[in-house]
VEXTOR-360271 format. One record per residue (C-alpha): residue in three letters; residue number from 1; x, y, z. Coordinates in steps of 0.001 Angstrom, whole numbers, plus 500000, padded with zeros to 6 digits. Last residue first. Layout:
% residues N
('ALA', NUM, (X, Y, Z))
...
% end
This chain:
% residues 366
('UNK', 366, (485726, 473593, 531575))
('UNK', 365, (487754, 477097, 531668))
('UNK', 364, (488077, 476759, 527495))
('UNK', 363, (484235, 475926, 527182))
('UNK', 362, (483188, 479804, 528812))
('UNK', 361, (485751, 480873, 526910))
('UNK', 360, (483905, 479417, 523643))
('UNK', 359, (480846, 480313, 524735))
('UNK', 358, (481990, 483992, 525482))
('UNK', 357, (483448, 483968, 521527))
('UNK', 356, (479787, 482892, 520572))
('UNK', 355, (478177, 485731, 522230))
('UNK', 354, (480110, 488040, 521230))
('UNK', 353, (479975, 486661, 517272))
('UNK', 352, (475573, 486458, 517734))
('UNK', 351, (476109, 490285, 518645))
('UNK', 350, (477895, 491063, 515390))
('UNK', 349, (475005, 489005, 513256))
('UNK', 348, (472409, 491325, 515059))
('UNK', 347, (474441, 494335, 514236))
('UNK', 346, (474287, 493408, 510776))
('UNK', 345, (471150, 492981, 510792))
('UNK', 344, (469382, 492066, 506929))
('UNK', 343, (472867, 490405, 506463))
('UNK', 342, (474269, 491254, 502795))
('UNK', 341, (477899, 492806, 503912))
('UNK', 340, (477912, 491082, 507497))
('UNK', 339, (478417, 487712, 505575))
('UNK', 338, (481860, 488554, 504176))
('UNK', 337, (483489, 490154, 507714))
('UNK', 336, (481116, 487276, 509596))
('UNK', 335, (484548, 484680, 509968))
('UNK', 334, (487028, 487463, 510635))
('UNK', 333, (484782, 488038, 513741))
('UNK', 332, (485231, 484418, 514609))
('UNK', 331, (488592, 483534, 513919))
('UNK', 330, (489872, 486586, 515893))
('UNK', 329, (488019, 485501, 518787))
('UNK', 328, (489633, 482063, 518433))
('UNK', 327, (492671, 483297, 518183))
('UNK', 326, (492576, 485578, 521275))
('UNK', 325, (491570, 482427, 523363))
('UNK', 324, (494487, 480533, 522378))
('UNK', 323, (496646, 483474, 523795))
('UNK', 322, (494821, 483431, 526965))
('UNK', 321, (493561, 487297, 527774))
('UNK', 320, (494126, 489286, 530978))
('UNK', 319, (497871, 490049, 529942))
('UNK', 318, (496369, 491075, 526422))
('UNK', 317, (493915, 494314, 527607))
('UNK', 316, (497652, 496105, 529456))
('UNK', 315, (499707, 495223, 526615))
('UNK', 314, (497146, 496834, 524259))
('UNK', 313, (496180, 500033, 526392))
('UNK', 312, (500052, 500525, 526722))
('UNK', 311, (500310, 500184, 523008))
('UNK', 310, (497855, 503460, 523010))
('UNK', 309, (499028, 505290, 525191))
('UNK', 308, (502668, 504743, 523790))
('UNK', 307, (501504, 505980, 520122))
('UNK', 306, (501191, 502877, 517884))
('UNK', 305, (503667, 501214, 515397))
('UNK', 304, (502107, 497853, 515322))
('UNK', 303, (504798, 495541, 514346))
('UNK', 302, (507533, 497115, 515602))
('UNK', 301, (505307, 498315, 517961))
('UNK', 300, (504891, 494592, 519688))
('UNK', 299, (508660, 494057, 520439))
('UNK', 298, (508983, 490942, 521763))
('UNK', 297, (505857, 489526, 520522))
('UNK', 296, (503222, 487248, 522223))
('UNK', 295, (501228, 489251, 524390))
('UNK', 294, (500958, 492568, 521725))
('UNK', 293, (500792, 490709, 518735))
('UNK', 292, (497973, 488338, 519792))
('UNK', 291, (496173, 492022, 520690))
('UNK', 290, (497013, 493246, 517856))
('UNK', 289, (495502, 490303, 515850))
('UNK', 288, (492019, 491056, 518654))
('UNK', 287, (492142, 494542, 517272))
('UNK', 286, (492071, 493761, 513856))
('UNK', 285, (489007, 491429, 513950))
('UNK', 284, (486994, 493753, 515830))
('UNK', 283, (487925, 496481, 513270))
('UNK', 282, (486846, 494290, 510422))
('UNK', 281, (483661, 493876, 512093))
('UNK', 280, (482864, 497137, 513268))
('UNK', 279, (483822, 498138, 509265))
('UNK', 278, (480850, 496073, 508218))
('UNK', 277, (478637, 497618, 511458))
('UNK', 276, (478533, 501295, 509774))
('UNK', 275, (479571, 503581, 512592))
('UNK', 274, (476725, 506246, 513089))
('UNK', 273, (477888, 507003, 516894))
('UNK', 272, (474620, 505334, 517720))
('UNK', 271, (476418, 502092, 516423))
('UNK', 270, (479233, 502866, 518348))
('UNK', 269, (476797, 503305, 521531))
('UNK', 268, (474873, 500085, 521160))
('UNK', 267, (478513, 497905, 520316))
('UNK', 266, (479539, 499224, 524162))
('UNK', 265, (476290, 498174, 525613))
('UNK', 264, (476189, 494950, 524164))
('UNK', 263, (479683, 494355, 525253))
('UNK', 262, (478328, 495398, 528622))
('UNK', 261, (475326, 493343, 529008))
('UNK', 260, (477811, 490083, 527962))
('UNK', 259, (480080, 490384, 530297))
('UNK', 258, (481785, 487348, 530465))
('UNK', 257, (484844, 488995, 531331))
('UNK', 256, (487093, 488187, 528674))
('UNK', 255, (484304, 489564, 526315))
('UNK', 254, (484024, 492327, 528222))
('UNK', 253, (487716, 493654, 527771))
('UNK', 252, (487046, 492695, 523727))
('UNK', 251, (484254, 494867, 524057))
('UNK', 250, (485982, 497622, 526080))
('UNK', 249, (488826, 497185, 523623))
('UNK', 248, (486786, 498247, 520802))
('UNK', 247, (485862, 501845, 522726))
('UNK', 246, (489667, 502018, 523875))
('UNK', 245, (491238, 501816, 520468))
('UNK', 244, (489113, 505028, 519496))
('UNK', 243, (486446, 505062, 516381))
('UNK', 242, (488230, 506124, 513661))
('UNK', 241, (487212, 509264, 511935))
('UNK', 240, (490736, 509469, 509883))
('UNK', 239, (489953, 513338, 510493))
('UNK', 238, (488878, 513111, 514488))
('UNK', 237, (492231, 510552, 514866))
('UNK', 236, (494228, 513260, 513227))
('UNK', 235, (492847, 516034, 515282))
('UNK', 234, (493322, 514299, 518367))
('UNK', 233, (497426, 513357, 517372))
('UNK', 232, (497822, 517021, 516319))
('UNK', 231, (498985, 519022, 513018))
('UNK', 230, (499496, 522552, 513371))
('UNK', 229, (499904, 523528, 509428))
('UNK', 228, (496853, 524421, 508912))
('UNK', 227, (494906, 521425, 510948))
('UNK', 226, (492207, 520647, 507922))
('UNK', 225, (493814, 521201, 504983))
('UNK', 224, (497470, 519922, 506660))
('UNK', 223, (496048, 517075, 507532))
('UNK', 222, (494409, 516129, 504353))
('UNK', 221, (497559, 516807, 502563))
('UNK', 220, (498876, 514382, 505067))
('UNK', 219, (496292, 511297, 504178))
('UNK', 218, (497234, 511866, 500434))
('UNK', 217, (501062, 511934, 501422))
('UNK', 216, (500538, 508635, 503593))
('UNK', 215, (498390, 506902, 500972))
('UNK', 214, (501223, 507205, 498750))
('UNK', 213, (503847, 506078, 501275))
('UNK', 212, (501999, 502859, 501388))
('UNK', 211, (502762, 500371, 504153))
('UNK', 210, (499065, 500238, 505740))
('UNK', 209, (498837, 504801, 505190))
('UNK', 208, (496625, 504380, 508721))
('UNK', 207, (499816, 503779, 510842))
('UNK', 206, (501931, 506557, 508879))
('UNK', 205, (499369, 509033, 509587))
('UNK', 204, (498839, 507622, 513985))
('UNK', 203, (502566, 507596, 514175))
('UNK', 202, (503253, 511492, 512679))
('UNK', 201, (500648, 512346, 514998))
('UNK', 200, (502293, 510990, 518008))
('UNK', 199, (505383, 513169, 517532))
('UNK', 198, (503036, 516175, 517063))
('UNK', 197, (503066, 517860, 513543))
('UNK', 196, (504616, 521700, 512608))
('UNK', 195, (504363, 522196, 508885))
('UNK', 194, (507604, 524073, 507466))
('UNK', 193, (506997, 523057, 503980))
('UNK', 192, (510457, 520997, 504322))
('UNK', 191, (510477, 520072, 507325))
('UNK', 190, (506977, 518889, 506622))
('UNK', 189, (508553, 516432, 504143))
('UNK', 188, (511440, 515014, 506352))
('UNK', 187, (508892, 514047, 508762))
('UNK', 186, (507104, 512510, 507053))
('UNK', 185, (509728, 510307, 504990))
('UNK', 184, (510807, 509517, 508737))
('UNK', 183, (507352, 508370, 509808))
('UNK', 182, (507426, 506093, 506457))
('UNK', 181, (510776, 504223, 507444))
('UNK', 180, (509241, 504128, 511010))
('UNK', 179, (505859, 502360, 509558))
('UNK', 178, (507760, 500030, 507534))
('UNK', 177, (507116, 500061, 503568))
('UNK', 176, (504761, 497195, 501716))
('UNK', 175, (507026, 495269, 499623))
('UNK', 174, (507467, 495635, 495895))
('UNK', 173, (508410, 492497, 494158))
('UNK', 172, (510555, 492707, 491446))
('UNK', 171, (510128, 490240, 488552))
('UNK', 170, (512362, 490193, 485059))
('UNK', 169, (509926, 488889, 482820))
('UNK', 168, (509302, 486129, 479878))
('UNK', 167, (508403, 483710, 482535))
('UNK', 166, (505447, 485770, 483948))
('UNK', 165, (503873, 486414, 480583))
('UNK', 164, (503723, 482517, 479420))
('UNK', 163, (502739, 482124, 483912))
('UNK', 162, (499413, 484125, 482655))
('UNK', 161, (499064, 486820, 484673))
('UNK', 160, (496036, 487376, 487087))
('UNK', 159, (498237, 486488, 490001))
('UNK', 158, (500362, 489111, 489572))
('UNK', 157, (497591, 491265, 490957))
('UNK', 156, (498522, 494948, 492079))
('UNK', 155, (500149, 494984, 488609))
('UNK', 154, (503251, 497232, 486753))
('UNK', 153, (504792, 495791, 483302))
('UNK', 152, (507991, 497483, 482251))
('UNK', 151, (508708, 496679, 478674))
('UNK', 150, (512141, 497347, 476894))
('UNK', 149, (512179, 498158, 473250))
('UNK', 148, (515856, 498655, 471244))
('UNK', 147, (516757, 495435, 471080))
('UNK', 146, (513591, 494723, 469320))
('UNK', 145, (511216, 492057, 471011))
('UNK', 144, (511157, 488362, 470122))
('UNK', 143, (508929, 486432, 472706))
('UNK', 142, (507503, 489506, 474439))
('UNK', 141, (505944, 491132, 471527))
('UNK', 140, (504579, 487440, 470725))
('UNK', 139, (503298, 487379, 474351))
('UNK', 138, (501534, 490594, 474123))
('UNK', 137, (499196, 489870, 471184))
('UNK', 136, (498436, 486425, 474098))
('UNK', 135, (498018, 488745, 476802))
('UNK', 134, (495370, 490837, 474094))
('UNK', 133, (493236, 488208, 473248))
('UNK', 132, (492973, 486886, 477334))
('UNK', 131, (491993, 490553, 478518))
('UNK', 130, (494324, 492866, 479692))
('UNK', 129, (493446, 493795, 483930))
('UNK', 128, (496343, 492409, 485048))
('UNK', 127, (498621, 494932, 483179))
('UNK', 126, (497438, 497537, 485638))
('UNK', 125, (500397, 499986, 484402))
('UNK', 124, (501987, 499069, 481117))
('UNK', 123, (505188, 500915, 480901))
('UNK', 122, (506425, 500624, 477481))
('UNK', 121, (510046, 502062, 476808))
('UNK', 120, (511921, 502889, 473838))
('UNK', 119, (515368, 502693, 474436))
('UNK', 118, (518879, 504254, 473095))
('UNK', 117, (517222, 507810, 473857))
('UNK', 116, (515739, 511072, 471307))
('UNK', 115, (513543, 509260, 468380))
('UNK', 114, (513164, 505540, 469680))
('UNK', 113, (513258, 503135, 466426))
('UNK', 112, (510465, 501863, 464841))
('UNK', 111, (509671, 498441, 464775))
('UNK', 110, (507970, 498965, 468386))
('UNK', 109, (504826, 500714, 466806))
('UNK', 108, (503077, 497788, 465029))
('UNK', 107, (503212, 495358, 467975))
('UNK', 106, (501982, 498258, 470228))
('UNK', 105, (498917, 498988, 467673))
('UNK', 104, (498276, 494864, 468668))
('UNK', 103, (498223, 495521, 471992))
('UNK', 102, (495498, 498298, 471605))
('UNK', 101, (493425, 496147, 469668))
('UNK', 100, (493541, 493331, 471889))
('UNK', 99, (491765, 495551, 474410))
('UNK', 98, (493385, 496498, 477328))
('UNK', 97, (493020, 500204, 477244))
('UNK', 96, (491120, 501578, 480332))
('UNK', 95, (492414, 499629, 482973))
('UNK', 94, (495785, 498912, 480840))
('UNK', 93, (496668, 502339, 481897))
('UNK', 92, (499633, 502712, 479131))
('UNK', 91, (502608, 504841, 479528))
('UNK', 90, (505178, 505813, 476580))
('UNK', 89, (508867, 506686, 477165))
('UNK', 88, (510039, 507579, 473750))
('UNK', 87, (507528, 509453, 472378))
('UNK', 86, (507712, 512699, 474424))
('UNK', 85, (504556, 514119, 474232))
('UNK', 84, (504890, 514459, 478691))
('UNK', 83, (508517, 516601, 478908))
('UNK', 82, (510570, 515198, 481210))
('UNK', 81, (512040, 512523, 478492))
('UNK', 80, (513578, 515684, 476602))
('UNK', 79, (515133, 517048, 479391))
('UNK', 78, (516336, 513604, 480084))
('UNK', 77, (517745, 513435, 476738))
('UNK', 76, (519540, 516296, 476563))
('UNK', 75, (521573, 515816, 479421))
('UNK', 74, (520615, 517616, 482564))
('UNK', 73, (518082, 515534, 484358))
('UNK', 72, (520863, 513299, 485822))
('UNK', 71, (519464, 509704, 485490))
('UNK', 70, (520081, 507731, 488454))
('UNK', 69, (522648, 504670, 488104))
('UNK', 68, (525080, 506230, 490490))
('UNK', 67, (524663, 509359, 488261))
('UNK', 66, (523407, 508563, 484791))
('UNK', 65, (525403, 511246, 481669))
('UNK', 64, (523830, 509833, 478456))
('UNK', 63, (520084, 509099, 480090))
('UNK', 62, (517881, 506516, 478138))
('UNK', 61, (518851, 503722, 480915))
('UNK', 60, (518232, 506076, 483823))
('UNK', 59, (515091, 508120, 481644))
('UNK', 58, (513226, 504362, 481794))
('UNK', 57, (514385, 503393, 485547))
('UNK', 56, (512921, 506365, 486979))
('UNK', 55, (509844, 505668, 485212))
('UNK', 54, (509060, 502515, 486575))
('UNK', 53, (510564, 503351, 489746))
('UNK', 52, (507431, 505766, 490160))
('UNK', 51, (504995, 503277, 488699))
('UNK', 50, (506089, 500758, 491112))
('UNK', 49, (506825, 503149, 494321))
('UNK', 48, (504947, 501417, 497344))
('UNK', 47, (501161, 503288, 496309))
('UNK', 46, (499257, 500261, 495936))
('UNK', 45, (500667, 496685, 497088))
('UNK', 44, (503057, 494737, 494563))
('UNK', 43, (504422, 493876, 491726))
('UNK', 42, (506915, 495422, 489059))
('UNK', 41, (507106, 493003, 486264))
('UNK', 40, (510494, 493475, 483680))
('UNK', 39, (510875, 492722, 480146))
('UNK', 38, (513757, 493402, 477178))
('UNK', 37, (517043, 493292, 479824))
('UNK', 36, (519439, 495690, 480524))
('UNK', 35, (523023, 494784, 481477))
('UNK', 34, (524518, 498149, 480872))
('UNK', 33, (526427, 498030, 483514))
('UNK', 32, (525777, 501164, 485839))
('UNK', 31, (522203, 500698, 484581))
('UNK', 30, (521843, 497096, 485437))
('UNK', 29, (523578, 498337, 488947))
('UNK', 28, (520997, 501011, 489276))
('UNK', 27, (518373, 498428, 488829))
('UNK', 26, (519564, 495938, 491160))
('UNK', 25, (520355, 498835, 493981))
('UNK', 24, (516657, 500266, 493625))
('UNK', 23, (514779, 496645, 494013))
('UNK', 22, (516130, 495467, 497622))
('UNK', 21, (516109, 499294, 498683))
('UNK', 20, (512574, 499470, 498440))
('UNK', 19, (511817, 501780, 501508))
('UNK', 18, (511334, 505123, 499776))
('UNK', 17, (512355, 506182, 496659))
('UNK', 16, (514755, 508815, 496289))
('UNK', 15, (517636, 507144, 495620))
('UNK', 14, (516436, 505491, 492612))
('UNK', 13, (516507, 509020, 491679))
('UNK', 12, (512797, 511319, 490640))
('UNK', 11, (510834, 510199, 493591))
('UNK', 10, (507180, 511629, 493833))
('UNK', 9, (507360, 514624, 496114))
('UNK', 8, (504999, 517390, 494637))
('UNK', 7, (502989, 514814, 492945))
('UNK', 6, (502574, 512966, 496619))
('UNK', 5, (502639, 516152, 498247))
('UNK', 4, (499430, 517828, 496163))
('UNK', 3, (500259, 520675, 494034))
('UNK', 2, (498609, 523661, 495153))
('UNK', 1, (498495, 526576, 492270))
% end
C-alpha cells in the first residue's frame, strides 16, 4: 500500500527534523542531562515539526540507551513506545476533546505511574482550542504535577492561552522553514524514491509549501501522481493552478503606466480564465510586496526563492516603479482582501482598487 511522503518521512531523531535547529539542540541537551522539566508549549505555523518533535522528545527521555539525545529505537522501551496502545505516551486532539470533562479524566489518570518508561507523557495538540472550564482543570495539573508526568502542549495560536498556562511552560517557538533548507529536504527525498524533478520545479514546490515542510510533501505526492515520476516546472505551475507571474504583472505594469484599458483588459481575461476574484486580490497584494522586495533588497530570492525567469520578470517590473508608489498599491489591494469576500462584484470592487492606485500616481507626479 502507498504511504504518503510526509508519513513515510516524518522525523524520527531530533536530527531529522528539518530547519528547527534552535529547538532540537535544547532538547537533546535536556535529554543528554537529564534536566527535564514538567511543561513545555510548542508554537508555531502548520506543518514546521511541532507534533513531530513532540513525540521525538517523549520516547528520547523514556528511552534507556538515547543517542546524542535521540532515542535509539532498540531498547525495550522504544519498541514499546512505537507501538500506538502504548499507554505511556498518550496524544490528545484538543479540537475534538476539549471539554472540561476530558481534562478532568487527565487529572485522575496522572497519579498512576507510567507502565514501560520513567515518564508519562501528554501531548495535547490544538491546546488553543480547550474551553475556559477545562484551561483552568488544566492549570491545577500544571501547578503541582507528578514527577513522573511531563506535558507537551502544541498550538497554531498561542495567543488563545491564558498567560496562567503560558507561565507554567517551557516555550519553543517553531519558525517557518527557508525555502533552500526545504528545496534540499526535496531533493534528498526523491533521491531516495528515484523521482526525477527539474531544478526549477523543486523552487516553484518549496515556494508554494509558505515555510512548511508538511505542505511541501503533500504538494509533492501530488506531483508525483500527476507527473509519474518526471516532475517539471510547467506541470507544477498547471497542478498548483496559479495564474502566471506575468499575467499579474501586466496589471501592475499598467498600473505604472496609466493604462487603465489595459489593466481592465488583463483582470477581463483572468476572470474568463474562471479565477475567483478573492484570491485576485490576495495575489495582487502579494505581487506588489515582491515587487518592494525585489527593488529594495540585496538579495531579493533569498526572500522570494523564485526560478530566474521569474525573479528576472520582478527586477525588471520594479526598476519602472517608485518604491513609495509600490506601498501604496500594496495598501490598497490588501485593503479590499476582507470586503471582496461579501461584495455583490467583486470584480467591480477590484477595478475601483486600479483605478484608485492610478490616482494616487497620478497625485505622486503633481
Amino acid at each position: 500500500m502507498y504511504q504518503a511522503l510526509y508519513r513515510k518521512y516524518r522525523p524520527k531523531t531530533f536530527d531529522e527534523v528539518v530547519g528547527q535547529e534552535h529547538i532540537t539542540s535544547t532538547l537533546k541537551s535536556q535529554v543528554q542531562t537529564g534536566k527535564i522539566g514538567h511543561a513545555y508549549l510548542f508554537t508555531g505555523t502548520r506543518g514546521t515539526g511541532k507534533t513531530s518533535t513532540a513525540k521525538i522528545f517523549a520516547k528520547a527521555i523514556n528511552c534507556l540507551n538515547p543517542q546524542m539525545g535521540s532515542p535509539c529505537y532498540k531498547c525495550s522501551v522504544c519498541k514499546s513506545l512505537m507501538d500506538a496502545n502504548n499507554v505511556d505516551v498518550i496524544e490528545i486532539d484538543a479540537a475534538s476533546n476539549n471539554r472540561v470533562d476530558e481534562i478532568r479524566d487527565i487529572r485522575e489518570k496522572v497519579k498512576f505511574m507510567p507502565v514501560n518508561g520513567k515518564y508519562k507523557v501528554y501531548i495535547i495538540d490544538e491546546v488553543h482550542m480547550l474551553t475556559e472550564s477545562a484551561f483552568n482543570a488544566l492549570l491545577k495539573t500544571l501547578e503541582e504535577p507528578p514527577p513522573h508526568i511531563v506535558f507537551i502542549l502544541a498550538t497554531t495560536e498561542v495567543h488563545k492561552l491564558p498567560a496562567t498556562i503560558l507561565s507554567r511552560c517551557m516555550r519553543f517557538d517553531f519558525h517557518l522553514i527557508e525555502n533552500q533548507v526545504l528545496i534540499d529536504q526535496l531533493k534528498k527525498i526523491f533521491e531516495a524514491e528515484e523521482i526525477n524533478c527539474e531544478e526549477d520545479a523543486y523552487k516553484l514546490i518549496a515556494a508554494a509549501a509558505e515555510g512548511s515542510d508538511r505542505d511541501m510533501l503533500s504538494l509533492a505526492d501530488c506531483m508525483v501522481a500527476y507527473c509519474e515520476g518526471n516532475i517539471t516546472a510547467q506541470k507544477v505551475m498547471d497542478i498548483l493552478g496559479n495564474t502566471s507571474h506575468d499575467i499579474y504583472l501586466k496589471i501592475a505594469e499598467s498600473i505604472q503606466k496609466k493604462d487603465i484599458g489595459e489593466a481592465f483588459t488583463v483582470l477581463d481575461k483572468i476572470e474568463h480564465q474562471g479565477k475567483n476574484m478573492n484570491v485576485v486580490a490576495k495575489d495582487m497584494t502579494t505581487t506588489f510586496r515582491n515587487l518592494i522586495i525585489a527593488k529594495t533588497c540585496k538579495d531579493p530570492n533569498q526572500i522570494l526563492g523564485f526560478t530566474n525567469d521569474i525573479l528576472n520578470l520582478y527586477l525588471n517590473t520594479a526598476k519602472d516603479f517608485d518604491t513609495n508608489e509600490l506601498m501604496e498599491d500594496m495598501k490598497i489591494f490588501s485593503s479590499i482582501e476582507s470586503e471582496i469576500k461579501f461584495a455583490l462584484s467583486p470584480k467591480t470592487l477590484l477595478e475601483t482598487a486600479i483605478v484608485t492606485c492610478l490616482t494616487y500616481g497620478n497625485q505622486g507626479k503633481n
